[in-house]
Kinemage of the C-alpha trace (Angstrom):
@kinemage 1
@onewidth
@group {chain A} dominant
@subgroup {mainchain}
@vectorlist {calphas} color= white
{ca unk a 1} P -8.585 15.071 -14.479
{ca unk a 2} L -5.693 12.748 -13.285
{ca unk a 3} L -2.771 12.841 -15.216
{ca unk a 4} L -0.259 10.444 -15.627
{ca unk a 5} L 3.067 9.697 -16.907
{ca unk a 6} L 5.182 7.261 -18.861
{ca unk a 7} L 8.718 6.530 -20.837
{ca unk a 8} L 8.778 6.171 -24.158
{ca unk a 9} L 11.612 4.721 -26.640
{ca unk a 10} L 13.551 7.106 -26.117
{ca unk a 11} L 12.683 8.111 -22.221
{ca unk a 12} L 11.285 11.321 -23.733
{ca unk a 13} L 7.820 11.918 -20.711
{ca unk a 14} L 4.859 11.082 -21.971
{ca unk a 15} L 1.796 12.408 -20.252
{ca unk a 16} L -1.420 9.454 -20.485
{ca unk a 17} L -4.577 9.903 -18.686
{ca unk a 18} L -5.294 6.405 -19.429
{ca unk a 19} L -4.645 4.386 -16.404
{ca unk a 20} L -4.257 1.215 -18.276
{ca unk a 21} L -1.302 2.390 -20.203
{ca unk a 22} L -0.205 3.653 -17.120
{ca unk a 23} L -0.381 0.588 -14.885
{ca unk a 24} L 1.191 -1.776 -17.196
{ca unk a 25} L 4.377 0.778 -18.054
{ca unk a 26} L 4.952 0.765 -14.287
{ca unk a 27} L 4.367 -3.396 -14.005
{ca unk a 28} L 7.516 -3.218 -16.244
{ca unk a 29} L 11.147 -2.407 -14.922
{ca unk a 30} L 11.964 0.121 -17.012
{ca unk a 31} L 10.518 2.692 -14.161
{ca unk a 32} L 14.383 1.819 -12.783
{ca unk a 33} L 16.494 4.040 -14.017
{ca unk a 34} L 20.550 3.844 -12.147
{ca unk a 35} L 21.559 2.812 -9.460
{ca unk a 36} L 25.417 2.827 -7.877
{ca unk a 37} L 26.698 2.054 -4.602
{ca unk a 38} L 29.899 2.110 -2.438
{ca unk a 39} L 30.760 0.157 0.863
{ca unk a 40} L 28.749 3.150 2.718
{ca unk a 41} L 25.822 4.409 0.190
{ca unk a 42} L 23.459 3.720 -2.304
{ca unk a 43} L 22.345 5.915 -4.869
{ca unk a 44} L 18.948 5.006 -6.765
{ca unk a 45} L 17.225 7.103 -9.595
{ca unk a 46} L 13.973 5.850 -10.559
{ca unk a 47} L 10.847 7.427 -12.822
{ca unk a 48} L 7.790 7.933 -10.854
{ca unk a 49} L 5.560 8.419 -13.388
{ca unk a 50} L 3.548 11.078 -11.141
{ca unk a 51} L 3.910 14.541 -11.139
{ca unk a 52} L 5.386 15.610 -7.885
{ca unk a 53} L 5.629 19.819 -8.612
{ca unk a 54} L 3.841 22.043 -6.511
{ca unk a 55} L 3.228 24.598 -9.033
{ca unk a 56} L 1.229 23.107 -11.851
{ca unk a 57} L 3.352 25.977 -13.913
{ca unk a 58} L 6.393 23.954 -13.503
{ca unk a 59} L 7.454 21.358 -15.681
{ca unk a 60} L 6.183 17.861 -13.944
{ca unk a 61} L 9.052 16.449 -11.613
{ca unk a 62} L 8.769 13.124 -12.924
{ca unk a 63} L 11.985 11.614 -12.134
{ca unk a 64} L 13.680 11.367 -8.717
{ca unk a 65} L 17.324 10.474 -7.017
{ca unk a 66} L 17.894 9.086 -3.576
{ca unk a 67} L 20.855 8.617 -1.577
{ca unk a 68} L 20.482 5.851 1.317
{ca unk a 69} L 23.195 4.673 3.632
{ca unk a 70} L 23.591 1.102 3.535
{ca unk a 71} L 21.726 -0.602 6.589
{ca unk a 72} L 19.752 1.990 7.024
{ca unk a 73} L 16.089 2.906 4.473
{ca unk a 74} L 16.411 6.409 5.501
{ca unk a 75} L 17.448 9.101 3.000
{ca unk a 76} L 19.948 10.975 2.560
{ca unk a 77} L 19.499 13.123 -0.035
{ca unk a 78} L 16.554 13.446 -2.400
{ca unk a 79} L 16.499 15.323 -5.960
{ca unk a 80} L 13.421 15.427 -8.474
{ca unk a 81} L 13.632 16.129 -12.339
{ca unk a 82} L 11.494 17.063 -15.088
{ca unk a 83} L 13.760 15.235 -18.240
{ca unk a 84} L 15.339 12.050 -17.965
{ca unk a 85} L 18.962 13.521 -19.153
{ca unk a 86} L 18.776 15.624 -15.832
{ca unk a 87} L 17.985 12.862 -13.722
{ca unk a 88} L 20.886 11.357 -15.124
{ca unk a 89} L 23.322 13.699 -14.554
{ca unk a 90} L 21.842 14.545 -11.737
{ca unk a 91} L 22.259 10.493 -10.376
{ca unk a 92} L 26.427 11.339 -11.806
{ca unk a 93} L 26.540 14.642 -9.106
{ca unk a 94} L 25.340 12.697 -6.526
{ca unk a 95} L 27.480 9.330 -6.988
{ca unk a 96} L 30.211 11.906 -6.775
{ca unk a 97} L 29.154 13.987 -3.549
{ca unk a 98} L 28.981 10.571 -1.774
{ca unk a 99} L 31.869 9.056 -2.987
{ca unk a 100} L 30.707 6.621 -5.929
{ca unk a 101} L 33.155 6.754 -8.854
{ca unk a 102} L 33.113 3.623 -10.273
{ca unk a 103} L 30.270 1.682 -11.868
{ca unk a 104} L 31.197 -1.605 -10.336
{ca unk a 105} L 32.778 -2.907 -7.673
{ca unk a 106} L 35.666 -3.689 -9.782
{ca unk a 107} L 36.340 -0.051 -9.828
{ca unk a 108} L 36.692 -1.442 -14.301
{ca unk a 109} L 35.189 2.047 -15.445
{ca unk a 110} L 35.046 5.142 -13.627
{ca unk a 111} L 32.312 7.764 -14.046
{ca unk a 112} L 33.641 11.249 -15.344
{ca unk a 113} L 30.857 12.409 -17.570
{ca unk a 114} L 27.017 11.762 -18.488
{ca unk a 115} L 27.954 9.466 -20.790
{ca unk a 116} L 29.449 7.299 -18.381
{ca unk a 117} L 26.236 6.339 -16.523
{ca unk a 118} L 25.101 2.949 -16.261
{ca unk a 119} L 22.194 2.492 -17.498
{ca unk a 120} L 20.187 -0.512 -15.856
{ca unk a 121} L 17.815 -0.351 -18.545
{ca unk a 122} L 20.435 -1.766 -21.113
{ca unk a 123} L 20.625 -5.113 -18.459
{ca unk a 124} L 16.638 -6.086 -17.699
């Protein structure tokens, strides 16, 4: 049985095995979760809304963080998540291991804590 996954309201995971609902959740933006950059790197945390785990005893890894450097697709770094409150903190640690502090290039509001994130979400 395939098994799929989606966002709801709250970005609690929902699993669907309905393709449909599937499809047309991911035709939407809200699959885009952060994303922060510096003059060197880019740091992008997205849903995937598939469950990338090995071990089907795992809790799905549903959510993942890249770090790119800019000019150049390759990655960096690469971190999967099961809840959407890791995947944001974990999107904070690595801002922070590469340098990202600020949430725009006006350094107007630094990030210090999960609460600090910026949310793309909140601008589509």
């Amino acid at each position: 049985m395939n098994e799929w996954y989606i966002l709801d309201e709250n970005n609690n995971v929902i699993r669907t095995n309905d393709i449909e609902i599937w499809s047309n959740f991911f035709k939407s933006k809200r699959r885009f979760l952060f994303y922060n950059k510096n003059d060197k790197y880019e740091v992008s945390t997205v849903f995937l809304g598939i469950n990338y785990a090995y071990d089907d005893e795992l809790s799905p890894l549903v959510f993942e963080s890249m770090v790119f450097e800019h000019n150049s697709r390759a990655d960096l770094d690469l971190n999967r998540y099961s809840t959407y409150e890791e995947a944001k903190l974990g999107h904070i640690e690595l801002c922070h291991k590469y340098g990202i502090y600020y949430l725009n290039p006006n350094n107007e509001k630094k990030i210090e804590n999960i609460n600090d994130i910026y949310n793309i979400n909140d601008e589509l």
